[in-house]
N, C-alpha and C positions, 0 to 999 in steps of 0.2 A: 630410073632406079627407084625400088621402091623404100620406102625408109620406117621403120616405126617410131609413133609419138605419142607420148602424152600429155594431153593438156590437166593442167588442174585451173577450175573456179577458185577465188581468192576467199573473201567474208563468207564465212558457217562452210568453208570446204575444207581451208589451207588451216583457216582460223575458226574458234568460237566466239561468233558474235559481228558487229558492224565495225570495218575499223575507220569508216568516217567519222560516226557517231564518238569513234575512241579519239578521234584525234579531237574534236570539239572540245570533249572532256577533258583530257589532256591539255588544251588549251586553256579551258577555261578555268580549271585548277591554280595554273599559274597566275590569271588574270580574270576573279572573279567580277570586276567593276564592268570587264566587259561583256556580260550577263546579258543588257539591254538589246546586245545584238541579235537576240534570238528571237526578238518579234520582228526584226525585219523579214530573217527568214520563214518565220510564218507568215507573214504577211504574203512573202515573193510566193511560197510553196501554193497558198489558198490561190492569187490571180493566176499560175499555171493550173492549176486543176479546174478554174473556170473557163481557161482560153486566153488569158488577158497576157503575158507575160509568156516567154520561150523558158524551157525546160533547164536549157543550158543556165538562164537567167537566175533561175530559181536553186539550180544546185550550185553554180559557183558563188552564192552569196551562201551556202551551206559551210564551203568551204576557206570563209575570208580566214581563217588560221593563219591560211599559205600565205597570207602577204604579211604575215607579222613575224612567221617565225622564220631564223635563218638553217641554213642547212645543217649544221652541228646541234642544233634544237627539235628540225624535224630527222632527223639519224637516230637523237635520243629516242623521240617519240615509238620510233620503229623499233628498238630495240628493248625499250622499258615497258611497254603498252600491249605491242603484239606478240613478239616475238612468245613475250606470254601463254597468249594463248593458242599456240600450235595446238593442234589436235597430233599427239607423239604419235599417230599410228598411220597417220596419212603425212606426214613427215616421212618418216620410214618408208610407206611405200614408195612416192617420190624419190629418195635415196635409193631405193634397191633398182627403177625405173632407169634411173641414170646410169649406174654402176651396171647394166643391163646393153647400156647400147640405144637407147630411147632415147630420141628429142624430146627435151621435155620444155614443155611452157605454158607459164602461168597466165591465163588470160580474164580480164575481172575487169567489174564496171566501176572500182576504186583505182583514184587517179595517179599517174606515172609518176608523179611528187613526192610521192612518199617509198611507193610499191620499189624504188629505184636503189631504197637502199636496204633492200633483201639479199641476205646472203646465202640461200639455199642452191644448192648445183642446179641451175636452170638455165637452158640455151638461150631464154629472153623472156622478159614479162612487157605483156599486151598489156595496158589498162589505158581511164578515160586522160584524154591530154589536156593539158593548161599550157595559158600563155605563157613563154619564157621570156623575159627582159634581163637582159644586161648579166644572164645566167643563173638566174634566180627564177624559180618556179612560185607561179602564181596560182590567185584562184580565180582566173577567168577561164571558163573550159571552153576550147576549141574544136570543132571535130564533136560526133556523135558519141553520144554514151555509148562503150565499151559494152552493148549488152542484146541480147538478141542474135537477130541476125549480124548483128555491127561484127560480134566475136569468129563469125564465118571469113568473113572479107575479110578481116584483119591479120585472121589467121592463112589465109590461102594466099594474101599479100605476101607473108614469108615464104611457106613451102613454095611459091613461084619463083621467088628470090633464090631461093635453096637450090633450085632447077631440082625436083626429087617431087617423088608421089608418095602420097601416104599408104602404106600400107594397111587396108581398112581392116582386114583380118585380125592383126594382131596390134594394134592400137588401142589405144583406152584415154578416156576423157573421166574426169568427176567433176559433180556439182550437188551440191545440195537444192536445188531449184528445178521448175519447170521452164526460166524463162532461159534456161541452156540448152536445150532439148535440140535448137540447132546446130550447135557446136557437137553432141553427143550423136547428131546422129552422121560425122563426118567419119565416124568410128563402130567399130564393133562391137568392142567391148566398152559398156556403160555402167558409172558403177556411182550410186547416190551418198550421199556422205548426211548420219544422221545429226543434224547441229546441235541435239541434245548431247551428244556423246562420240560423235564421229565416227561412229560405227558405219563399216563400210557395205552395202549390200547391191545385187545388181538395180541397174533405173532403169524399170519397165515403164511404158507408156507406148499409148494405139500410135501407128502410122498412117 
């Protein structure tokens, strides 16, 4: 059977802006003495761009928030921070998408920790995964960044689940990125989202 979906990219598609970077901020708002942390993560980011240190290594030390805040802290975060910055127009699409009969899902290389507590009508959101203990989400990432080709496999993981084929004709993916271009071309309809303004137009690029 075939089914139509929309995927939506999360940071500069759903939202304007990084919402790692927001939860840092966020974090560090509350707790500026913890400032000092941020050369570690420089530190970790330079030895993976030279080889020395795994990538996983270098962004879950980006993300040591998660182990300090509890889940009515990261709820706020998602609610007072992002929810912000929706782009109202790519909101709406998404809602009309749904309201339509579209699986919709949100698939992004920002981690399940937070992404989890999005209240937008969406059949599931894909992002990168952390280790969970005792029900608590951390910031050790496990599994490949949610990004690239990762967003392909992870998304045909479901539609396999689903037992159902996508519909390529009348499907649609957005991102504001090139490093999605695999995810968009699982679809027909491709559509770039400006993250100056979110203005939505078709994403051309060569095959």
């Amino acid at each position: 059977m075939k089914q139509k979906f929309a995927f939506f990219d999360f940071d500069d598609t759903l939202i304007h802006g990084d919402s790692g970077r927001a939860l840092l901020g966020y974090y560090l708002k509350k707790h500026p003495l913890a400032f000092w942390r941020l050369f570690k993560v420089g530190i970790l980011f330079v030895l993976y761009l030279i080889g020395i240190v795994s990538f996983q290594k270098a962004k879950s030390a980006w993300l040591f928030p998660m182990d300090k805040l509890n889940d009515d802290e990261i709820n706020d975060f998602y609610q007072k921070c992002l929810v912000p910055l929706y782009y109202d127009n790519v909101i709406k699409e998404l809602k009309q998408k749904k309201e339509a009969g579209y699986l919709v899902y949100i698939c992004s290389a920002s981690i399940e920790g937070y992404l989890r507590f999005c209240d937008l009508p969406v059949d599931g959101i894909l992002g990168t995964k952390t280790k969970i203990v005792n029900g608590k989400y951390t910031s050790e990432m496990i599994g490949k960044n949610c990004k690239d080709e990762e967003k392909v496999i992870r998304l045909n993981e479901v539609i396999n689940k689903l037992g159902v084929e996508i519909d390529y004709d009348n499907s649609y993916a957005y991102s504001d990125s090139t490093h999605d271009i695999p995810m968009l071309k699982m679809v027909k309809n491709r559509i770039r989202i400006n993250k100056k303004n979110g203005e939505m137009t078709p994403f051309i690029f060569e095959e």
